[in-house]
N, C-alpha and C positions, 0 to 999 in steps of 0.2 A: 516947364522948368520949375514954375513957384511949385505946381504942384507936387513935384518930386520933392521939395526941397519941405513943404509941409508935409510928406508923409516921412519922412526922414525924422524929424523932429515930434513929431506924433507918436510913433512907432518903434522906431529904431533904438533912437536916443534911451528914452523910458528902459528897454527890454535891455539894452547893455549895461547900462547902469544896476538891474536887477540881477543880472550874473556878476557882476563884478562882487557884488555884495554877499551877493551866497559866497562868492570863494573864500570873503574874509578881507576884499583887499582895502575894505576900509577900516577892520576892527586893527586893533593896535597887537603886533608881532609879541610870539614868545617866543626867548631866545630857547636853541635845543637842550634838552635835559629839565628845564624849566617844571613842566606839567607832570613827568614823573614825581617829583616830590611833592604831590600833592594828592596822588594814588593811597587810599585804607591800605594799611596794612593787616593783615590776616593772621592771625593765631591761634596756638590753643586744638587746632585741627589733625585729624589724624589721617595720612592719607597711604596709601597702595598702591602697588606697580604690578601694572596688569599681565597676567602669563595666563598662558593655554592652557586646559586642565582636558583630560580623556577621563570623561567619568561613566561609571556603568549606565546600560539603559533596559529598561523593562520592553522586552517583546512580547505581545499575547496574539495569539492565534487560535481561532474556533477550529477546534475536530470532534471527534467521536470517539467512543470506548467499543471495539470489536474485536473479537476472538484472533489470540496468538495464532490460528489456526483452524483455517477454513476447509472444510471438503464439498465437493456438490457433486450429491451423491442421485447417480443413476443408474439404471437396470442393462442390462447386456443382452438382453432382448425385445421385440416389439409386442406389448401387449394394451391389454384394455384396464385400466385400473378401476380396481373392483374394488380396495377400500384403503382408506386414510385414518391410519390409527394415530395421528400428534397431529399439535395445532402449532404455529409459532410460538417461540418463545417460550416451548415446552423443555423441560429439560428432560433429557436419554441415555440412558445408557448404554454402553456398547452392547452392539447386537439385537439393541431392544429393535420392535418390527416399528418398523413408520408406515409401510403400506402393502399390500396384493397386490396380485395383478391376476390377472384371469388366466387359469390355467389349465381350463377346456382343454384344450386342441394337445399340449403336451402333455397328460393325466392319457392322451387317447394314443397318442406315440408311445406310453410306456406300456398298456393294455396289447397293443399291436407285437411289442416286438415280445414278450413275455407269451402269447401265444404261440411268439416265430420259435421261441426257444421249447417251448411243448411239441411243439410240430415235431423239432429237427431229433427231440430225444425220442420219439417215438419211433423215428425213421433208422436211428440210430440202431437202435435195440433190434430192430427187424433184420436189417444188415448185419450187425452182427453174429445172429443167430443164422441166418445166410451166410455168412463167414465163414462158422466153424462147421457148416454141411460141407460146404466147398471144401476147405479143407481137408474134411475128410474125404471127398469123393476125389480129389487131385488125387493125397495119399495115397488111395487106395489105386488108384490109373497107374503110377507111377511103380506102385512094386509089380503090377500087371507088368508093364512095359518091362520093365527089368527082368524078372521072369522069362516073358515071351522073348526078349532078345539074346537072353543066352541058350535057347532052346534054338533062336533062329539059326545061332553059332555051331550048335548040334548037326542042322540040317535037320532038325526033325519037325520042323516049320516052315511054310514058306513065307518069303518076304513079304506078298499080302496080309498077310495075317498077321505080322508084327506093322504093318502100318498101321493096319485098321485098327488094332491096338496103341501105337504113338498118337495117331488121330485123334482116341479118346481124351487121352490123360495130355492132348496139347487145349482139348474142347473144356477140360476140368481147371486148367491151368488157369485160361480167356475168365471160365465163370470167377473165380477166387482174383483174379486181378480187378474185373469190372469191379465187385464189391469192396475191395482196399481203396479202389479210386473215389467209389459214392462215398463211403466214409471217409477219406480226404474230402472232399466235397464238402461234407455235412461240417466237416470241423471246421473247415474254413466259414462257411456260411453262419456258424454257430458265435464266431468269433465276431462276425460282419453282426452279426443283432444283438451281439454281445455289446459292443462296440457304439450301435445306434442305442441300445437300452441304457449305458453309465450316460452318453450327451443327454439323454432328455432327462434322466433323473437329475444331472449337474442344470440344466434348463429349467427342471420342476424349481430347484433351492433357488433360483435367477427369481421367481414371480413374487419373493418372500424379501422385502427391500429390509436391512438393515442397517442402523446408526455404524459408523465404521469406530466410533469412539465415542467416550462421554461425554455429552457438550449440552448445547444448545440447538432447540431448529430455528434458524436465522431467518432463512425464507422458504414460504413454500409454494412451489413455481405451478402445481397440476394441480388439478381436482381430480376428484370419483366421476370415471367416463371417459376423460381423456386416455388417449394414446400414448403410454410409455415407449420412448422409442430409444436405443443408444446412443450414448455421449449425448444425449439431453436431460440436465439433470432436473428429477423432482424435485431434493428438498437440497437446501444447503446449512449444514452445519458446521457450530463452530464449538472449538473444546473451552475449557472451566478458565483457563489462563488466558487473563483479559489485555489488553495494550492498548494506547492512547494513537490514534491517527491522525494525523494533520498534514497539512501542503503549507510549507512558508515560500516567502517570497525571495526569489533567487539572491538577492544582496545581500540575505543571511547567511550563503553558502559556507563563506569564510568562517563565519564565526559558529558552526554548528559542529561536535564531534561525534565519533560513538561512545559511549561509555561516558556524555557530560548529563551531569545531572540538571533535572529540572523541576518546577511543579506543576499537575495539573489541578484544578479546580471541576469538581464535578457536580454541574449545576443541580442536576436530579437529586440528588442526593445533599448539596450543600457542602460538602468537603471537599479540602486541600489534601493531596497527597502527592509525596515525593516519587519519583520516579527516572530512570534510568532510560536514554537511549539506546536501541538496540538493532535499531535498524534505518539507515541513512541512503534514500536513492540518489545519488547528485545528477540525476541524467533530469534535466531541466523541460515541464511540461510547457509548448511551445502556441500554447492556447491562454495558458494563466499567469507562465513565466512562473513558475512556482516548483519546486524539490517536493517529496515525502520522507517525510522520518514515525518511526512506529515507537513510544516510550513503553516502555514494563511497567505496570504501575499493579501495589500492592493489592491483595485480595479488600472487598469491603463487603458485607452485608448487604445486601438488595442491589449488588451491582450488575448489570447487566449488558449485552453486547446491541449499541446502537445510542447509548444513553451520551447527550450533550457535553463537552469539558471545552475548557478553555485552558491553552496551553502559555505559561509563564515560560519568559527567557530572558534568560540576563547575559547582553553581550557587553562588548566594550563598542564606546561610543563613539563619536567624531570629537576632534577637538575642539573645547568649548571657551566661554571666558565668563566665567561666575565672578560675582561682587557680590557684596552684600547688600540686604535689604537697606540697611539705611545709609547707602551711598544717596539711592537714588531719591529724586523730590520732582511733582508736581509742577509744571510749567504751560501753563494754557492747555490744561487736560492733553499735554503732551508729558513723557516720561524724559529724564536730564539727569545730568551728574557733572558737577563741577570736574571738570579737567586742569591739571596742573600743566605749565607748558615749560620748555625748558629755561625759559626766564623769571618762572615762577610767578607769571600772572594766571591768574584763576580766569576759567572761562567755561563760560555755561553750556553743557553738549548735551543734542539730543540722541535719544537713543532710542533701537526700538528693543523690546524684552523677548524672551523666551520662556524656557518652561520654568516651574517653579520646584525647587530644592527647599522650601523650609525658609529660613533666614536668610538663604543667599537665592540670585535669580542668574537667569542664564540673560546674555546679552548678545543677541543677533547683530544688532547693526552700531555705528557711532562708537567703537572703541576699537583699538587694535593694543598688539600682543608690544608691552615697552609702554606706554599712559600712563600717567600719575593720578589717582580720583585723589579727591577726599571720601572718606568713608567713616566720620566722625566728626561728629557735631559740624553738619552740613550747614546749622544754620547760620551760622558765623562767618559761612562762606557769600561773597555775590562775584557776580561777574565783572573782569574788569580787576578785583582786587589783586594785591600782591601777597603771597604766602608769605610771610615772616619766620625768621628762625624760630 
């Protein structure tokens, strides 16, 4: 029991006596209203009421400069390419040759049927010089037969003798038919190597590759040796009329049109140029989450399809809350602005910043939209004080 009663007194006593004191309940009361009038008053200060502001923002986006217009161009035959006349990044013009192809084998199809057409005119000319024998020896059967059959009519023949005679001129008949038919034959067959002779001539102009327009050679996919085969193209070219490429990121959707203007910067070269939208895919890549859009961008001197830009975009922003530079003041290497409250005591708020506008900053955190700051002659302000008329 003593012992309780010394740790009571030891302990206890001392530590309640220690709270009581922090509460104040021995310093001597101030009546209410008392310690306001004993509050700085503040003056001379100029302060702001804080609203939302939607200010433009700068988008840039890395693309490329390539041809308004691409072809990739290959051969509609299989062959062995025998030479490459351009290198990349050559410039062409329509029609001009980019490459061969080996044209053995059809040079020997054109040789073959050009023969086939010597042949058939030779066979021709015989037949019809055959022809016109026939003809005559039908002719000549036939007024026999006519003849002998009104003789037979006479009775002054007999019917032997007009057959043997019909017999003939049906025998001259058979010969003058067979050669009408070879010669049907020969015309048809003449037509048939007629017919394989224009495909391999239209196959010879195939080995002889051509720019379809005047551009650029973008890439060039084959070499001297390789197999030109169809629908795989050799080279790829692109025409004179240049456009800026890019892939933004899909929450620019909204604010992207056709026909909005924009700039690109063209690293290679060091220039800004103005440029127009002209083409907007919205069907969103599901790899990068990203759109394409292609801008027109003017002719320049040594400008070329592949060359680096960076694309400028000015949309509208999220809603912001801008103050001015010198609202804000230095508070243990934290950023602050005195707040006005609706009792008009000043109180010190921290804040975190945003991006920077010049004079004024952006303010992320620590204000909301209706705040009073000071925003002039901060330094007249402290925390704690009361704003005076």
């Amino acid at each position: 029991m003593k012992k309780i009663l010394r740790f009571l007194i030891i302990f206890f006593i001392p530590v309640a006596f220690f709270v009581l004191w922090l509460a104040g309940f021995f310093n001597e009361k101030v009546p209410p209203g008392e310690e306001l009038k004993n509050i700085k008053v503040v003056t001379g200060v100029e302060t702001m009421k804080i609203q939302t502001v939607r200010l433009p923002e700068l988008y840039q986006a890395d693309g490329m400069i390539t041809s308004d217009e691409n072809a990739k161009v290959a051969t509609k035959i299989m062959a062995e390419i025998e030479r490459i006349e351009v290198d990349e990044g050559d410039f062409v013009k329509k029609g001009q040759i980019l490459a061969i192809l080996d044209d053995s084998d059809i040079v020997q199809r054109i040789k073959q049927a050009e023969a086939g057409l010597e042949e058939i005119a030779k066979a021709r000319q015989e037949a019809l010089a055959g022809k016109r024998a026939a003809e005559q020896a039908y002719r000549f059967a036939k007024r026999t037969y006519e003849r002998f059959k009104n003789l037979y009519l006479q009775n002054s023949i007999s019917k032997q003798q007009l057959e043997e005679i019909e017999t003939k001129m049906i025998g001259a008949k058979s010969q003058l038919d067979a050669i009408i038919a070879k010669l049907k034959q020969l015309d048809a067959k003449e037509k048939q190597v007629r017919a394989q002779l224009k495909l391999a001539k239209v196959m010879l102009s195939y080995t002889i590759v051509r720019s379809p327009f005047d551009g650029y050679v973008l890439k060039k996919l084959k070499d001297v040796g390789d197999m030109a085969t169809p629908g795989y193209p050799i080279f790829v070219i692109g025409n004179t009329d240049f456009v800026y490429y890019a892939q933004l990121d899909e929450s620019l959707l909204p604010y992207v049109k056709l026909g909005q203007e924009v700039t690109v910067h063209i690293v290679n070269l060091g220039k800004t140029v103005k440029g127009k939208i002209i083409e907007l895919n919205p069907n969103i890549d599901p790899k990068n989450r990203s759109f394409s859009i292609k801008v027109k961008i003017p002719q320049l001197k040594g400008l070329s399809s592949g060359m680096y830009g960076v694309l400028n975009l000015t949309i509208k922003g999220r809603e912001k809350i801008i103050i001015p530079k010198s609202a804000v003041i230095e508070w243990n290497q934290l950023k602050a602005v005195y707040k006005v409250g609706t009792d008009n005591i000043i109180r010190l708020t921290y804040v975190k910043l945003g991006e920077d506008y010049g004079n004024e900053v952006e303010v992320i955190a620590g204000l909301e939209e209706g705040d009073v700051i000071i925003i002039r002659n901060v330094e007249k302000a402290c925390d704690g004080c009361k704003l005076g008329g």
